[in-house]
N, C-alpha and C positions, 0 to 999 in steps of 0.2 A: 057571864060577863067577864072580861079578858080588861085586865089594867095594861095601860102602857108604858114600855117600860122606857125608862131617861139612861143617858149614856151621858158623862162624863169626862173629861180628858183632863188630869191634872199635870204640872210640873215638878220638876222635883224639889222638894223642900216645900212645897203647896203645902195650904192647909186648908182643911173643910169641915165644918161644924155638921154633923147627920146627930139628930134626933141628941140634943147637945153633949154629946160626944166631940172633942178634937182628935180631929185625926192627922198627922201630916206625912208627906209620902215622901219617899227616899228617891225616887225614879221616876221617869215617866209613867203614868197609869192611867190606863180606862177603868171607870166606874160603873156597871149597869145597876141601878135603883130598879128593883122588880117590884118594890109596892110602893107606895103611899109613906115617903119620908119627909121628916122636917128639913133641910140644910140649907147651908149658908157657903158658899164660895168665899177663901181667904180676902181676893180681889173687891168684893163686894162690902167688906164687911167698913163700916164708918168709925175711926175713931174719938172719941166724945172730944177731944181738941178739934174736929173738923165740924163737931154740931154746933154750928155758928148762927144759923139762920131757923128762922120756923120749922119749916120743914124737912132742914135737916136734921133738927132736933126731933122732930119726930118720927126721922127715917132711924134715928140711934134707938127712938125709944120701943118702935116696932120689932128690929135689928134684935132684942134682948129676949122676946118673942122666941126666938129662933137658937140663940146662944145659949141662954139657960132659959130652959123651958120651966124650970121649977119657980122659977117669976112670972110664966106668961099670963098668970090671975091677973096679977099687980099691976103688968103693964098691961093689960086690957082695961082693967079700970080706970088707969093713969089716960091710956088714949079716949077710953070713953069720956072724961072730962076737958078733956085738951081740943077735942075734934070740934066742938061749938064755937068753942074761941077762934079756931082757924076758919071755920067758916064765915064766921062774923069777919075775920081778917080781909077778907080776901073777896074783890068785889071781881076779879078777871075768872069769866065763864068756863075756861079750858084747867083751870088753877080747883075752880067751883067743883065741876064736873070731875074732874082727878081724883080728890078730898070722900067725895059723894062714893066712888070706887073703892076705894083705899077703907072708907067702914065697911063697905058689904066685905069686902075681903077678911078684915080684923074679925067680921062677928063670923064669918064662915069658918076660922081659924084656917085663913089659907095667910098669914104671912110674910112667906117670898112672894107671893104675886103682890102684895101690898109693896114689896119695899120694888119691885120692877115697877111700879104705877109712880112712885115716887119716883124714884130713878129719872123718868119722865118729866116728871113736873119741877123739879129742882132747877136747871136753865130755865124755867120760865119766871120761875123766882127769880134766879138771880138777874136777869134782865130787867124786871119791876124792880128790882134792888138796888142798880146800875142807872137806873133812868130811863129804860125802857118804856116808858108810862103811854109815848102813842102807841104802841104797837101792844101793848099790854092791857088798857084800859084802865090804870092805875098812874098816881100822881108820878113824877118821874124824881124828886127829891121828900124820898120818903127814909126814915132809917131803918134797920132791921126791927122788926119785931122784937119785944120783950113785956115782960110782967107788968109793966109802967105804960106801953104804949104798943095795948093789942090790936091795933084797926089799919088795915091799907084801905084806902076806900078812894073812889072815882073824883076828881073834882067835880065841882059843880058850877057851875057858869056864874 
């Protein structure tokens, strides 16, 4: 069986988290990954002043996963308690459906494909966040998620 291998292109002064290692490059450089590595692109990475909303707070909390792996226990426990809440949160199917991905990925220990699932789902938040609520299926003057007020949920007639 033959793994495939990823290719990379950084900038210079880039930095990239493999297997939490920082690495950052002086030059233009191609990277080829021939097995099966952790990383994280500089570009990619959330700083905890941008974890503002739910999910983005869960995209930092994944994120750490990946950064220092010698927490990825912690924050897999940490997501494992956090993920029912966001479900309960979140009554918009495509939001549901993303959430539902995002654990098989966590329990697969695959994630970077978690945090590209989120990546995904993040404008759709913020549009439910914004007042997007027809086109979201969520009230359109709702506040951000927090500890005091975990639920977005559909109106009801």
């Amino acid at each position: 069986m033959t793994m495939a291998t990823l290719k990379l292109s950084l900038r210079p002064g880039e930095r990239i988290f493999i297997n939490g290692a920082v690495m950052r490059v002086d030059r233009k450089v191609s990277l080829e990954l021939l097995n099966d590595a952790t990383f994280l692109l500089e570009s990619h990475v959330m700083q905890p002043s941008d974890a503002t909303t739910a999910l983005r707070q869960l995209y930092f909390l994944i994120q750490t996963m990946l950064i220092a792996p010698e927490t990825a226990a912690e924050a897999t426990d940490a997501f494992r308690k956090t993920y029912p809440l966001l479900m309960a949160a979140f009554s918009n199917p495509g939001v549901r459906s993303g959430l539902m991905d995002v654990a098989d990925q966590v329990e697969r220990a695959r994630p970077f494909e978690a945090l590209r699932t989120l990546r995904a789902l993040i404008p759709i938040e913020d549009a439910i966040l914004a007042g997007g609520g027809a086109k979201t299926g969520v009230p359109a003057a709702h506040p951000a998620l927090s500890a005091d007020e975990p639920r977005l949920m559909e109106k009801t007639a």
